[in-house]
Short mmCIF file of the C-alpha atoms (twelve columns), coordinates in Angstrom:
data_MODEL
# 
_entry.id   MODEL 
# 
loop_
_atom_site.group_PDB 
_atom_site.id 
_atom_site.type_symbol 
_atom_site.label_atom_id 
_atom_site.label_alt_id 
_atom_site.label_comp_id 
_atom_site.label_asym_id 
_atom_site.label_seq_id 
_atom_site.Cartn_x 
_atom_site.Cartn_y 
_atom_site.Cartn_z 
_atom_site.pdbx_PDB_model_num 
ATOM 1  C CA . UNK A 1  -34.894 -13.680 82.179 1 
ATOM 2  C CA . UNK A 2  -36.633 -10.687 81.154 1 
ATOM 3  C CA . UNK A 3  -39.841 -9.854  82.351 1 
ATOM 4  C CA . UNK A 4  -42.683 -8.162  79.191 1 
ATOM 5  C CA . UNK A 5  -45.385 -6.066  80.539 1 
ATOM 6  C CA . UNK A 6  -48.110 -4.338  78.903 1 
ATOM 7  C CA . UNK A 7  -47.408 -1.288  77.837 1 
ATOM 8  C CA . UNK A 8  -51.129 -0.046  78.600 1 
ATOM 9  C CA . UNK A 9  -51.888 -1.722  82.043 1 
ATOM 10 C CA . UNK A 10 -48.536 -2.974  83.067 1 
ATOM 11 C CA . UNK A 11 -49.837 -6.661  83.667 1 
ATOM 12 C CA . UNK A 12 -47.080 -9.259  83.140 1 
ATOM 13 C CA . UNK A 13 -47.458 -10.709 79.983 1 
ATOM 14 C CA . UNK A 14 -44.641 -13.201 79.819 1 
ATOM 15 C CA . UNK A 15 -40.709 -13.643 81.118 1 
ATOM 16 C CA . UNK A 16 -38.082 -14.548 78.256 1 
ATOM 17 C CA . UNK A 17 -34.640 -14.867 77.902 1 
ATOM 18 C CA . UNK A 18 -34.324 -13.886 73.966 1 
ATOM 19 C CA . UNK A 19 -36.336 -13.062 71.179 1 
ATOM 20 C CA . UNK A 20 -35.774 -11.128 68.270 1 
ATOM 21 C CA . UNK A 21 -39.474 -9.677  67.666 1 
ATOM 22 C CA . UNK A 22 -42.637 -10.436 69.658 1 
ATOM 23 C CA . UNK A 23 -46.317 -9.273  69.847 1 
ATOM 24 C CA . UNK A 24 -48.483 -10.286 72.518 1 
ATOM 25 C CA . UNK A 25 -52.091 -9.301  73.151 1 
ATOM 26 C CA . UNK A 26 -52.893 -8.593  76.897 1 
ATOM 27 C CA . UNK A 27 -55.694 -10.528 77.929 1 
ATOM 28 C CA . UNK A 28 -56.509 -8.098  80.594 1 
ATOM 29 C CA . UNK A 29 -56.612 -4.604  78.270 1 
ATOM 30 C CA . UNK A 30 -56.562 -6.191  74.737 1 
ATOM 31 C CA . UNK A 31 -53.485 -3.845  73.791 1 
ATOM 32 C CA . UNK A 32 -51.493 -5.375  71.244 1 
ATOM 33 C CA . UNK A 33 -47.972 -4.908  72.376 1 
ATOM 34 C CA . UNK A 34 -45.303 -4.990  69.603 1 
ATOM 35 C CA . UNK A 35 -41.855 -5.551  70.893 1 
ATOM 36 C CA . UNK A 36 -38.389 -5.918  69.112 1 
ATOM 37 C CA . UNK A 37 -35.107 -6.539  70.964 1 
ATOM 38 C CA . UNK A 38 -32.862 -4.139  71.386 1 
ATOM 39 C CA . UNK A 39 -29.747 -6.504  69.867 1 
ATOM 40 C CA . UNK A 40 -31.461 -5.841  66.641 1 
ATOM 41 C CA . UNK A 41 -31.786 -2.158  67.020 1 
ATOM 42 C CA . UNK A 42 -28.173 -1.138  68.292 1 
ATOM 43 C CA . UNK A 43 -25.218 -3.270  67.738 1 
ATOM 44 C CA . UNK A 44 -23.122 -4.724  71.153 1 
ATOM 45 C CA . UNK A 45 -19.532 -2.855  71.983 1 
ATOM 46 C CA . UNK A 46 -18.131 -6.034  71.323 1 
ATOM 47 C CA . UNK A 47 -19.153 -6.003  67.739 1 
ATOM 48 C CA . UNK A 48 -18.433 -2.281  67.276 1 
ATOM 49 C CA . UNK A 49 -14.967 -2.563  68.582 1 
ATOM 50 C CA . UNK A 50 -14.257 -5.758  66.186 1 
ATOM 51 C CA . UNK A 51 -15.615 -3.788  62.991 1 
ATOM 52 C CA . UNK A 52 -13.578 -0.620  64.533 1 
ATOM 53 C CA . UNK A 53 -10.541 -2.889  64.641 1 
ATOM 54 C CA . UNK A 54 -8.355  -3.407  61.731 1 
ATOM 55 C CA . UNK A 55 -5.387  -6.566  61.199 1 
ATOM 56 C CA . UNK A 56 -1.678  -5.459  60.106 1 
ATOM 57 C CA . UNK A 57 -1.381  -7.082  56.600 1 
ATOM 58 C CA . UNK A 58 1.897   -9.271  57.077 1 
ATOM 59 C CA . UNK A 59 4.161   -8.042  54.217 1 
ATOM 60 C CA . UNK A 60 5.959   -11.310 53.937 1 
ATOM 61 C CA . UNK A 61 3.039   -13.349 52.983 1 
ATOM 62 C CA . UNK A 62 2.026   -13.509 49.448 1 
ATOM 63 C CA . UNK A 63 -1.231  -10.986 48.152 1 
# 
């Protein structure tokens, strides 16, 4: 699980495992944190290396 703190004060705010965008108002400062997961803003290696990777067309099949 992840721990979220506030950005401002650095009071835990809550502890997640996934999410793909999230705002949460501390309670303590009032700061309106905005977060976004990172899985939306870079792509994993795994997924890079399958879009890198091409398939051999087999000749002897048809189209």
């Amino acid at each position: 699980m992840q721990e979220i703190r506030c950005g401002h004060c650095g009071r835990k705010l809550a502890a997640v495992r996934e999410f793909a965008e999230l705002q949460i108002k501390c309670p303590r400062c009032r700061t309106l944190n905005h977060l976004k997961a990172e899985s939306l803003l870079t792509p994993p290696s795994s997924v890079q290396n399958l879009q890198e990777a091409t398939c051999p067309r087999n000749r002897s099949s048809p189209g």
